[in-house]
C-alpha positions in Angstrom: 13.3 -25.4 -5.3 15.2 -25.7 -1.9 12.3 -25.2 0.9 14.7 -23.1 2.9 15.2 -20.7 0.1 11.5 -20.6 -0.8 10.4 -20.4 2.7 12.8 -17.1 3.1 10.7 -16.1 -0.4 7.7 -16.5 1.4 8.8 -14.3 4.6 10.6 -11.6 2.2 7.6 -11.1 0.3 5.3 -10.8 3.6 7.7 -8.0 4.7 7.8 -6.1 0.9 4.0 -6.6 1.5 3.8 -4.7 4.6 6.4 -2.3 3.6 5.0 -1.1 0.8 1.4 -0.5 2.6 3.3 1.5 5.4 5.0 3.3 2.4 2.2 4.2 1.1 0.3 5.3 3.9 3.4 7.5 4.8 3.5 8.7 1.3 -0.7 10.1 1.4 0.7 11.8 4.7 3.3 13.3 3.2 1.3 14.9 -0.1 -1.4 16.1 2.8 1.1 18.2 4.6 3.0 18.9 1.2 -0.4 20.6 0.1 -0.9 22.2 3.5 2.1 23.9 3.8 2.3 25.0 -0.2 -0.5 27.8 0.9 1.3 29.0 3.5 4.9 29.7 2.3 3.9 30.4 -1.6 7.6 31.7 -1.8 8.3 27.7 -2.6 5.1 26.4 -3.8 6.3 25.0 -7.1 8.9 23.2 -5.1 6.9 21.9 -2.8 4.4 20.6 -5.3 7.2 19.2 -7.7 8.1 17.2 -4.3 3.9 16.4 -3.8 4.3 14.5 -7.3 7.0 12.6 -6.3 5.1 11.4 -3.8 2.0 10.6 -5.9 4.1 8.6 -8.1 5.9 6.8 -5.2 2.5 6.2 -3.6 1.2 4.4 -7.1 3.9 2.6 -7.1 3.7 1.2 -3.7 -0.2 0.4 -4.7 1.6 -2.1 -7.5 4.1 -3.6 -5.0 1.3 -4.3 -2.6 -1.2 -6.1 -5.5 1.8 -8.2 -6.5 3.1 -9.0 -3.1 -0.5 -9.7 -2.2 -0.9 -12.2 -5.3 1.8 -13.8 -4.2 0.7 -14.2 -0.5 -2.5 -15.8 -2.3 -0.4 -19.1 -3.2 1.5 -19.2 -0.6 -0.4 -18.9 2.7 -0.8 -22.3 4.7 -4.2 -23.7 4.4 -5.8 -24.6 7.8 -2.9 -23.0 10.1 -5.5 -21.8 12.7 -7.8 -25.0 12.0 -10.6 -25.3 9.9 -13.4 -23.4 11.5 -11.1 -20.2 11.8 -9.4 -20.9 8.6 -14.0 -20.0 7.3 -14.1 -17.2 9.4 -10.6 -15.6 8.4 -10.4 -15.8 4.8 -14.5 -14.2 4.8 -13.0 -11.8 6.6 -9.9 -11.4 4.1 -12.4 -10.9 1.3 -13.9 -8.0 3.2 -10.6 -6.2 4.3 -9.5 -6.5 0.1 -12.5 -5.1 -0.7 -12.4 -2.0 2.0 -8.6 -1.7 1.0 -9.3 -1.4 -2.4 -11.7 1.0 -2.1 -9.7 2.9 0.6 -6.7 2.9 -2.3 -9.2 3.8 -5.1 -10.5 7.3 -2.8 -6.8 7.7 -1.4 -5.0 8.0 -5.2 -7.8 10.2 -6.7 -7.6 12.3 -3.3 -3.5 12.7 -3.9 -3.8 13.4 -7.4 -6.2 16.4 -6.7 -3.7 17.2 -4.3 -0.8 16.3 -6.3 -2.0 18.0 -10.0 -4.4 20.7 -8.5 
């Protein structure tokens, strides 16, 4: 493969990577308020909560985009780019923000779909 065109890959998947976690971060903010505001104007609280769900599922969604964006980062990141010693320290530290993430994920789609489904 041309290593221009698989080099724009690389970046392009990095920012669908990103994206997609500032989607759904954006998304769990938007079923929080959804919920908020469907017991205060009950007049359109099936609308609102038809407009929560679409958020849920957009927000599940986004959680797929950023495992398989993020498996792809895994085989294309540059070994060594910050030398060896920092290259240790960062990918410990990688393996610890995965871990919190997934676990911050995990919390964040049972908490919507409470919200979402109540």
């Amino acid at each position: 493969m041309n290593k221009k065109i698989r080099n724009a890959g690389i970046v392009l998947n990095g920012f669908v990577h990103d994206f997609a976690t500032g989607y759904w971060l954006s998304g769990m903010i938007a079923i929080y308020f959804l919920h908020q505001f469907q017991g205060k104007y009950i007049q359109v609280h099936n609308v609102l909560g038809i407009i929560e769900r679409f958020f849920f599922w957009n927000t599940i969604t986004a959680v797929v985009v950023i495992f398989a964006t993020g498996g792809v980062r895994t085989f294309t990141y540059v070994d060594n780019f910050f030398g060896q010693e920092a290259e240790k320290i960062r990918r410990k530290m990688l393996v610890a923000k995965h871990v919190a993430l997934i676990l911050i994920f995990t919390a964040g789609g049972y908490w919507a779909f409470k919200m979402a489904f109540h």
